[in-house]
NUGU-234823 format. One line per field, with one value per atom (N, C-alpha, C, O): x negated, y negated, z negated; residue in three letters; residue number from 1; atom name. Coordinates in steps of 0.1 Angstrom, whole numbers, plus 2048, in hexadecimal, padded with zeros to 3 digits. Layout:
residues N
u = X|...
v = Y|...
w = Z|...
aa = ALA|...
i = NUM|...
at = CA|...
end
This chain:
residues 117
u = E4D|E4C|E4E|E48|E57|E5B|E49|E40|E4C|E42|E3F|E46|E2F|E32|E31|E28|E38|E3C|E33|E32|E28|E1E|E22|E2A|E19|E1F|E12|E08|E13|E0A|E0F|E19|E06|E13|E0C|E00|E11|E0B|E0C|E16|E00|E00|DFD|DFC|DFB|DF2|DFA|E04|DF8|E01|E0B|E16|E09|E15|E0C|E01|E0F|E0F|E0B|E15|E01|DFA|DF3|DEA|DFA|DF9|DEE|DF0|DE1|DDB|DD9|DD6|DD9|DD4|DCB|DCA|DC3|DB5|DAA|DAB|D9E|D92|D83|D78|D85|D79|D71|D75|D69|D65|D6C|D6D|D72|D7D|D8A|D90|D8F|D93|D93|D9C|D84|D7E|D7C|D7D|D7A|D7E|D8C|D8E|D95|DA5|DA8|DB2|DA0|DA3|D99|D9D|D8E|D89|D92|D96|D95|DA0|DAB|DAF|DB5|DBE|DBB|DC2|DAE|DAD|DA6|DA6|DA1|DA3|DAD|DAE|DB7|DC8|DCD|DD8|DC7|DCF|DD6|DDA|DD6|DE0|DDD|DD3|DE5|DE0|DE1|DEC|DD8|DD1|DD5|DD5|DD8|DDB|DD7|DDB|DD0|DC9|DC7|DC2|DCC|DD0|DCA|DCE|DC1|DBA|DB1|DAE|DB2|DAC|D9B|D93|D96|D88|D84|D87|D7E|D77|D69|D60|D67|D5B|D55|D5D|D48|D43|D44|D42|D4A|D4D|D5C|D60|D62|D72|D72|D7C|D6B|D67|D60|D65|D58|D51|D5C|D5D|D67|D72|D7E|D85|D7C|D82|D82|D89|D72|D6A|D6C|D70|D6A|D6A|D79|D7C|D81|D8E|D94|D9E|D91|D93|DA2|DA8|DA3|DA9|DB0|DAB|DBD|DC2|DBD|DBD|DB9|DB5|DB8|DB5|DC1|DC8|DBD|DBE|DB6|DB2|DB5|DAF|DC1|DC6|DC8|DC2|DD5|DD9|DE8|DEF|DEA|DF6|E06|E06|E11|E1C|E25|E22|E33|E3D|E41|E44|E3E|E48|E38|E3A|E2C|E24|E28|E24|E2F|E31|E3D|E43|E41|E50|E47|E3B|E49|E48|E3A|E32|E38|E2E|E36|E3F|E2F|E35|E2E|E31|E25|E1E|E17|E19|E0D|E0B|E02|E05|DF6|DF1|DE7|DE0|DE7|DDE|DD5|DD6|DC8|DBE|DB3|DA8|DC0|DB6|DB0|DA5|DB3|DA7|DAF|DA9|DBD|DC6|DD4|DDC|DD8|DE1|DE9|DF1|DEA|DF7|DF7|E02|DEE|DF4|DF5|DFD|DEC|DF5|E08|E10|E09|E15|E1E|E26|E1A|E23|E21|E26|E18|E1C|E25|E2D|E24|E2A|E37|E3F|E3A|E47|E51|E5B|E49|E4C|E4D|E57|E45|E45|E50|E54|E55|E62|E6C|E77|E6A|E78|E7E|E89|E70|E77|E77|E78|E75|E74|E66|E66|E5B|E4E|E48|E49|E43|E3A|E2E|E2A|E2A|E1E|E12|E15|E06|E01|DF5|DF2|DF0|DE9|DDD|DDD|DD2|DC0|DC1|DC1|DC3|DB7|DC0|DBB|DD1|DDB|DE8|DF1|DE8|DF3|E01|E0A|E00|E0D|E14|E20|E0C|E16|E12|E08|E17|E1A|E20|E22|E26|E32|E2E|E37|E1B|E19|E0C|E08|E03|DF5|DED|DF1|DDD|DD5|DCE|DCA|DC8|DBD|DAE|DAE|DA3|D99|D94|D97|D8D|D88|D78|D6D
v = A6A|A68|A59|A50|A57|A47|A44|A4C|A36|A2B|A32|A3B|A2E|A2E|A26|A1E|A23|A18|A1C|A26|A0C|A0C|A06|9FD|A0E|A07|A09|A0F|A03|A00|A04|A00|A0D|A16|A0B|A08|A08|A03|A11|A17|A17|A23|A23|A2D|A17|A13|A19|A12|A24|A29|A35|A38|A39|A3F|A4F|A4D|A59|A66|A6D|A72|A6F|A73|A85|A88|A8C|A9B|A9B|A91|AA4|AA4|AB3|AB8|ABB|AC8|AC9|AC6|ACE|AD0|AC8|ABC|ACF|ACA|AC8|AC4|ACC|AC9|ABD|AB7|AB6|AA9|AA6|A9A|AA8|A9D|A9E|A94|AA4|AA2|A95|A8F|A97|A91|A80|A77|A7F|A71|A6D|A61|A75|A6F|A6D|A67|A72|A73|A65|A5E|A61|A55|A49|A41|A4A|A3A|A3F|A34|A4B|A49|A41|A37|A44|A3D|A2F|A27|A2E|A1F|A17|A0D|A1D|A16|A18|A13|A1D|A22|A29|A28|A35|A3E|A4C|A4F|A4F|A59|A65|A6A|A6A|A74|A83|A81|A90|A9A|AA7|AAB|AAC|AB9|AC4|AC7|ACB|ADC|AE1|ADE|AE9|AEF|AFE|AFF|B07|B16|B11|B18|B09|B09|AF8|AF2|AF3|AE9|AE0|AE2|ADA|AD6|AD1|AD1|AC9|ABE|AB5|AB0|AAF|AA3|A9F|A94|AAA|AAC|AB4|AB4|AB9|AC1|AB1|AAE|AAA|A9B|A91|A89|A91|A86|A8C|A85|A99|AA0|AA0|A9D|AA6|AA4|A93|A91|A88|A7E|A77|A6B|A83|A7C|A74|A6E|A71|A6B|A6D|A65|A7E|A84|A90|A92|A96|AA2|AAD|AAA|AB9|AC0|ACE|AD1|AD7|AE3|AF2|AF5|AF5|AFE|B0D|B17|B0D|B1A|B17|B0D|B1F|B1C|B10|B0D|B0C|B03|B0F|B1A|B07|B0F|B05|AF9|B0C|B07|AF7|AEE|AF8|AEF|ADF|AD5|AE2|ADC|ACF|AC7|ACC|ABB|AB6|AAC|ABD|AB8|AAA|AAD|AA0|A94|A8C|A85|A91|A89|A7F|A83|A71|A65|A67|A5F|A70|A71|A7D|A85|A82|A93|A8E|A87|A94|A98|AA4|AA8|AA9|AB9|ABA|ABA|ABD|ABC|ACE|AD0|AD5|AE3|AE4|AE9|AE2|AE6|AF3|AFD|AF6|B06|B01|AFA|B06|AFE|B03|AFC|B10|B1A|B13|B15|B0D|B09|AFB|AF5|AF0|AE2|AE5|ADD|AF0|AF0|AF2|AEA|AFF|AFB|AF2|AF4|AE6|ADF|AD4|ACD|AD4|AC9|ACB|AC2|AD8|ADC|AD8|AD1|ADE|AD9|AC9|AC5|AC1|AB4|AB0|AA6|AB3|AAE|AB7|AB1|AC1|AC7|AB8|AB2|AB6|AAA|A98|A8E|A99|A8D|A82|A76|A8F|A84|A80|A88|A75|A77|A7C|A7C|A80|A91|A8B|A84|A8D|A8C|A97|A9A|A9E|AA8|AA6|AA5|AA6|A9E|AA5|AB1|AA3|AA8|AB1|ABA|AAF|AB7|AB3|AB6|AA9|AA6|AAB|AA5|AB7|ABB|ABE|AC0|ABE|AC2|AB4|AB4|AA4|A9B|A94|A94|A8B|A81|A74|A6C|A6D|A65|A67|A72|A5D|A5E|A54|A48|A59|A4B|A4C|A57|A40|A3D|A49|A4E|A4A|A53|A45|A3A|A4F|A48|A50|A4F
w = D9F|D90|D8D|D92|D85|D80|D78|D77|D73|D76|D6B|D69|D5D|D53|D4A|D4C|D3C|D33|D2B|D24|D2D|D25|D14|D12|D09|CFC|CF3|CF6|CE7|CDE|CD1|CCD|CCC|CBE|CB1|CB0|CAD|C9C|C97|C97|C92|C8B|C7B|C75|C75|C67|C5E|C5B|C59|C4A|C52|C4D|C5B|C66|C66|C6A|C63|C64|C71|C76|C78|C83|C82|C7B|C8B|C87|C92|C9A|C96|C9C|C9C|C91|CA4|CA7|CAD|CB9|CA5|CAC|CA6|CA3|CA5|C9B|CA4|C9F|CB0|CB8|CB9|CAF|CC0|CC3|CCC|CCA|CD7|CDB|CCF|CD1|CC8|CBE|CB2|CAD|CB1|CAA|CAF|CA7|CBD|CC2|CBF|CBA|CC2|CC0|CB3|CB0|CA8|C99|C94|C8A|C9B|C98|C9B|C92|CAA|CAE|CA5|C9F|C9F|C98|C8E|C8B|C87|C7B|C7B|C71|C86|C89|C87|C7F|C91|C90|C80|C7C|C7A|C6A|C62|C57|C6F|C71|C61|C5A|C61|C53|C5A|C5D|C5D|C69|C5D|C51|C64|C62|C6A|C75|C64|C73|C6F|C64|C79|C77|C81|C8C|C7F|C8C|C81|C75|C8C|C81|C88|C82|C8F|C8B|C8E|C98|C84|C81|C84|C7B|C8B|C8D|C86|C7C|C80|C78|C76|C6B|C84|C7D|C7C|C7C|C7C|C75|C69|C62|C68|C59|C4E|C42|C53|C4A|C49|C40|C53|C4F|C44|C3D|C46|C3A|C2D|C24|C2F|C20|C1A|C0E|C24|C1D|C1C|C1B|C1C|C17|C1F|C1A|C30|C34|C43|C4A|C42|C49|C3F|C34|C43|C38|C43|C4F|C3E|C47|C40|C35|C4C|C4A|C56|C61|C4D|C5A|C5D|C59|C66|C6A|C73|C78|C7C|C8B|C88|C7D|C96|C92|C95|C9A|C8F|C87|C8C|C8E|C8E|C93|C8F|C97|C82|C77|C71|C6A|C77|C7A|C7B|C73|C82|C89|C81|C85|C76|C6F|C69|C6A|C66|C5D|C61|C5A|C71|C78|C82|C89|C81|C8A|C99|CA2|C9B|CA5|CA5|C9C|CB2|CB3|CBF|CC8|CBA|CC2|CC5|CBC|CD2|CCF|CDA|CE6|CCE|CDB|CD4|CCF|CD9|CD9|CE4|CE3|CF0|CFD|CFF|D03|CFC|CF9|D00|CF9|D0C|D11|D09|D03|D06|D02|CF4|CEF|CED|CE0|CE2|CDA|CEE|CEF|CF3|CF0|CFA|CFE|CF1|CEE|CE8|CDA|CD1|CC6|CD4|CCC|CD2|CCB|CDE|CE8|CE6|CE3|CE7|CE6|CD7|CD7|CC9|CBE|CBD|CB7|CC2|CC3|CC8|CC2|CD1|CE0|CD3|CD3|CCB|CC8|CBE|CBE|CB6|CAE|CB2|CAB|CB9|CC4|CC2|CC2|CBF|CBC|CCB|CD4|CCE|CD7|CD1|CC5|CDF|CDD|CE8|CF3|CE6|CF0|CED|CE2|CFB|CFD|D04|D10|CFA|D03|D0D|D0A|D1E|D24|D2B|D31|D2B|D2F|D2D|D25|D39|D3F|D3B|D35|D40|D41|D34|D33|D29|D1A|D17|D0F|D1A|D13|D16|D22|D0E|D0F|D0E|D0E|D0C|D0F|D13|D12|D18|D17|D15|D17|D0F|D0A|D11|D16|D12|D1A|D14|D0A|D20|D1B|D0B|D08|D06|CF7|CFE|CF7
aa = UNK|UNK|UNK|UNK|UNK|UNK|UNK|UNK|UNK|UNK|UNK|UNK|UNK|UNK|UNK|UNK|UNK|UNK|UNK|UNK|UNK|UNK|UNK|UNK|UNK|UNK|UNK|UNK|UNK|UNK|UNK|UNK|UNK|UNK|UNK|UNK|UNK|UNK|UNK|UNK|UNK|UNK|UNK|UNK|UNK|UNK|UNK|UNK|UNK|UNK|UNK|UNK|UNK|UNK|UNK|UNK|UNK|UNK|UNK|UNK|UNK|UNK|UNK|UNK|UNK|UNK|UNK|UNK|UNK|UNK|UNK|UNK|UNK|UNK|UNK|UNK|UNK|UNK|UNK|UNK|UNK|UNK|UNK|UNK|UNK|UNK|UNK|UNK|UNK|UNK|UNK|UNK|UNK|UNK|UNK|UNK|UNK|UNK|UNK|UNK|UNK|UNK|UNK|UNK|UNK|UNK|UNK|UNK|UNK|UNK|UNK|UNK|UNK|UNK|UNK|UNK|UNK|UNK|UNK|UNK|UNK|UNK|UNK|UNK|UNK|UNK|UNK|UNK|UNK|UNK|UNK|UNK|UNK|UNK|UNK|UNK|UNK|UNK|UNK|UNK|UNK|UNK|UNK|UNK|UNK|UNK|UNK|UNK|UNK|UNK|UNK|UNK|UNK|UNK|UNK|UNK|UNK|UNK|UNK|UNK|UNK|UNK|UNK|UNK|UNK|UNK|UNK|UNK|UNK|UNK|UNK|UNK|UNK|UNK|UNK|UNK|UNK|UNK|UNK|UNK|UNK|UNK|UNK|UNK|UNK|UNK|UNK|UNK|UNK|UNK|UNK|UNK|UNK|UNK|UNK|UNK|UNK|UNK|UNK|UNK|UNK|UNK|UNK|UNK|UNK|UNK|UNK|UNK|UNK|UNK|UNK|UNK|UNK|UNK|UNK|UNK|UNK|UNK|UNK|UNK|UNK|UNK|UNK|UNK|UNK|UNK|UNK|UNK|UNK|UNK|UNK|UNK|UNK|UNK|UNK|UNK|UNK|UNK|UNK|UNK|UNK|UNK|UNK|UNK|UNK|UNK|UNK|UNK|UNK|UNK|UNK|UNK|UNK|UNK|UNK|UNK|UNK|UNK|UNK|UNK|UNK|UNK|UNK|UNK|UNK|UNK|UNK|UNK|UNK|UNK|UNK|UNK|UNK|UNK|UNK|UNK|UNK|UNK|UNK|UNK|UNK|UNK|UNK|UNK|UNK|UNK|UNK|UNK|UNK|UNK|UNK|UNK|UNK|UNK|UNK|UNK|UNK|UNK|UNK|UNK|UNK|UNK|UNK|UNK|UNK|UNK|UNK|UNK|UNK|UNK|UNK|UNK|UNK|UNK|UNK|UNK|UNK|UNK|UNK|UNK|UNK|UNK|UNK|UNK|UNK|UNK|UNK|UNK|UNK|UNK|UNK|UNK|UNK|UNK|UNK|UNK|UNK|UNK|UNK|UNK|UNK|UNK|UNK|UNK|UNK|UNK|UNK|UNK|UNK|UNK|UNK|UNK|UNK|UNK|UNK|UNK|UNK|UNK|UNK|UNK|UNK|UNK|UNK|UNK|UNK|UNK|UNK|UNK|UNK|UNK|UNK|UNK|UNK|UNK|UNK|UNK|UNK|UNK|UNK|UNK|UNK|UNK|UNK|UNK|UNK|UNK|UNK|UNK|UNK|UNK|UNK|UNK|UNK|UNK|UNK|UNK|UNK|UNK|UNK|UNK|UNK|UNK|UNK|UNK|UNK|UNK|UNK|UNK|UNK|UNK|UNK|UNK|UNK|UNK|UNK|UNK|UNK|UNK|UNK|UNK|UNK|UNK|UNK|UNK|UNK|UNK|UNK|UNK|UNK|UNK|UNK|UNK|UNK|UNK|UNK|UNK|UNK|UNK|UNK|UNK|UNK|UNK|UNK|UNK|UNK|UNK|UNK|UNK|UNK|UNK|UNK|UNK|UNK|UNK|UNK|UNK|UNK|UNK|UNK|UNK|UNK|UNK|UNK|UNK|UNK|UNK|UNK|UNK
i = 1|1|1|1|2|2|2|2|3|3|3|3|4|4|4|4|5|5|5|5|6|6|6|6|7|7|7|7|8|8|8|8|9|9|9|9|10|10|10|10|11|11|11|11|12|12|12|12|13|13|13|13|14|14|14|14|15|15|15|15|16|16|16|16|17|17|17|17|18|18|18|18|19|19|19|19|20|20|20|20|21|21|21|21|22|22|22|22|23|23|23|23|24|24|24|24|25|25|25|25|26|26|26|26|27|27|27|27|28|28|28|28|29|29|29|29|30|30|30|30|31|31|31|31|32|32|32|32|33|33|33|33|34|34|34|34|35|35|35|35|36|36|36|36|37|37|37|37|38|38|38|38|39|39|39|39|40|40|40|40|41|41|41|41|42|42|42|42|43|43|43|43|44|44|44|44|45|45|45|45|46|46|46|46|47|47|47|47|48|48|48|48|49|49|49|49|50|50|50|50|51|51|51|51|52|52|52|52|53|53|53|53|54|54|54|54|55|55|55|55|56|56|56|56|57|57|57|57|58|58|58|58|59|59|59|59|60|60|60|60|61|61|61|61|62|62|62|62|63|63|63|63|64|64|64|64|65|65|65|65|66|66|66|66|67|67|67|67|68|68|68|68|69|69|69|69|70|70|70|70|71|71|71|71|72|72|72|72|73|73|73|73|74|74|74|74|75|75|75|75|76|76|76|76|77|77|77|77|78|78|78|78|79|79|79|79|80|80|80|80|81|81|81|81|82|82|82|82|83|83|83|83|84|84|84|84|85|85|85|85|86|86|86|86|87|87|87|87|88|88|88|88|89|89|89|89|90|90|90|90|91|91|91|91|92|92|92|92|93|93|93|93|94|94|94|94|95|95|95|95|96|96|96|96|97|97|97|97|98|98|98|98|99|99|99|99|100|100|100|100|101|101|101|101|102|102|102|102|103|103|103|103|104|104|104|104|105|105|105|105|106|106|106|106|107|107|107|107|108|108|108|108|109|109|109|109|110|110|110|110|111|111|111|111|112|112|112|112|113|113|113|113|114|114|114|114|115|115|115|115|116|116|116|116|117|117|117|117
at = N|CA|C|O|N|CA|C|O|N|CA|C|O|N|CA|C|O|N|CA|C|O|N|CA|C|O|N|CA|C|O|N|CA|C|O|N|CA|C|O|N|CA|C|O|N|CA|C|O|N|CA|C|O|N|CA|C|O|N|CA|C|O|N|CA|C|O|N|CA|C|O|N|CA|C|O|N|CA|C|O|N|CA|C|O|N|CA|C|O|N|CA|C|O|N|CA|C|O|N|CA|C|O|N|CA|C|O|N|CA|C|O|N|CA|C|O|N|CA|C|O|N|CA|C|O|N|CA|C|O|N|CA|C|O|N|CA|C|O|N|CA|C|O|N|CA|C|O|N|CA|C|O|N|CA|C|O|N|CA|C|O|N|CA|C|O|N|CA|C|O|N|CA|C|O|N|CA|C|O|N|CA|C|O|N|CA|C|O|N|CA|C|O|N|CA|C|O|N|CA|C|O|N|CA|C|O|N|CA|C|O|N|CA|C|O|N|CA|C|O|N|CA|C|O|N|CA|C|O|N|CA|C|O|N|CA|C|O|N|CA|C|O|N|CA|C|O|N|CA|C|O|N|CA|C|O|N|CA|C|O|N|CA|C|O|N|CA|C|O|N|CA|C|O|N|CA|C|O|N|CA|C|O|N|CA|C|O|N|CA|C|O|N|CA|C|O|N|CA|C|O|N|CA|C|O|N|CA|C|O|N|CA|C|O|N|CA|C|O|N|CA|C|O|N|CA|C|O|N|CA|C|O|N|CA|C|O|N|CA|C|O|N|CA|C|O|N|CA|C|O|N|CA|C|O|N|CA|C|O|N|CA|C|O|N|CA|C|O|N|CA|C|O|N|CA|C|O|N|CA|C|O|N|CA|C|O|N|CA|C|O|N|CA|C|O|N|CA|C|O|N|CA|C|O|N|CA|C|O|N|CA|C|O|N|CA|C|O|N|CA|C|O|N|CA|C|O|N|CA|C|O|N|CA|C|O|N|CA|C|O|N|CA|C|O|N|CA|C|O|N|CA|C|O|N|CA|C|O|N|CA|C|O|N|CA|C|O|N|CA|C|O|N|CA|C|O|N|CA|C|O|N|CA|C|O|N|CA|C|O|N|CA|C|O|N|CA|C|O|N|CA|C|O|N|CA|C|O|N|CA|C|O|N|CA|C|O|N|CA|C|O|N|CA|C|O
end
């Protein structure tokens, strides 16, 4: 396997799709919004404290299952259901439109990776 090329995204005002609403979820949707990222999450069940970043306006929040067309007008993706078969479609949707995608906790459906948070 070639080396890998480490990078640093400016995400501030940049459109961040996030699948999945659990607490490791909910860690990746904190450092997004750290970075500035305008966070977006579709997941059919919600935890608390992805359900409180919602309520306070602070995340857009869609709760159903994720859908083909999901990742159109995201600068970034990431999916942290703990559901390989649904990190794989989103990994897939992501690679169709050339987002990098990354998958908590599962290697094999991503195109980059972050450090543990």
């Amino acid at each position: 396997m070639p080396e890998m090329y480490p990078i640093f995204l400016r995400l501030e005002k940049r459109p961040v799709l996030v699948v999945g609403a659990g607490v490791v979820a909910a860690r990746k949707i904190d450092a997004l919004l750290a970075a500035g990222a305008e966070v977006y999450v579709i997941a059919p069940e919600v935890s608390p404290e992805v359900a409180a970043l919602a309520e306070q306006g602070k995340v857009s929040l869609e709760q159903r299952p994720f859908r083909r067309n999901d990742c159109d007008g995201a600068f970034l993706v990431i999916a942290a259901t703990g559901d390989g078969a649904v990190n794989r479609a989103v990994r897939d949707e992501a690679e169709r439109l050339g987002l990098l995608v990354n998958s908590v906790d599962d290697p094999a459906n991503c195109n980059f990776y972050v450090p543990a948070q």
